[in-house]
C-alpha positions, 0 to 999 in steps of 0.5 A: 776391824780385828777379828777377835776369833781365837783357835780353841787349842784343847781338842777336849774343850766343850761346844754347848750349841743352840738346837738350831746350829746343830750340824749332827743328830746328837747332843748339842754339847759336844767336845772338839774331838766329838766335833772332828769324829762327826767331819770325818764320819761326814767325809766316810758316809757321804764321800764314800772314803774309807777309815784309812783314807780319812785318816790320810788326809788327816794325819801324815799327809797324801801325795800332790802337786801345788801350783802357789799364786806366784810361782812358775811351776808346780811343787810335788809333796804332801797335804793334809786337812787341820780342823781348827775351831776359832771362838769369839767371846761375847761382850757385855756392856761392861766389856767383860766377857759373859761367864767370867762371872763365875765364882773362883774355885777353891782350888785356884789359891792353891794353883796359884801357890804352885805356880809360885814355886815353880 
């Protein structure tokens, strides 16, 4: 069976979670960003690694070995966490994704217009 997951590649898109499935004390509507700042305050507080460090990890990279399934020796370089966030559409009966449903906007005739031009 195919996953039908697919990463969210807009850091500014919204999660809306049920009370239930919140990880964080806040507001269970939050954007990706909102979500990642949460990881790395988890990593800060609870890891004892400062600002600098998380954003290491999560920006240029620290130094290590790598020992790959496969290969004979270890390889110097550098890793780095990624978050991603993989979202699955539900499917309705009729095979048509919940909240497609949505009334068009207004501004979609002209979206579509400009697209046209370009």
């Amino acid at each position: 069976m195919e996953s039908k997951f697919k990463s969210i590649n807009n850091n500014d898109s919204v999660l809306s979670l049920s009370k239930n499935d919140k990880l964080f004390n806040e507001c269970p509507m939050l954007t990706i960003n909102q979500l990642i700042t949460n990881i790395k305050y988890i990593l800060r507080k609870f890891g004892n690694y400062d600002e600098k460090k998380i954003e290491e990890w999560f920006g240029e990279g620290v130094s290590c070995e790598c020992l790959e399934i496969g290969t004979k020796s270890w390889q110097k370089g550098k890793m780095k966490l990624k978050i991603t966030v993989d979202f699955c559409p539900i499917q309705s009966e009729n095979d048509e994704t919940i909240g497609n449903d949505i009334e068009d906007s207004p501004l979609d005739d002209l979206r579509r217009a400009m697209n046209q031009n370009t």
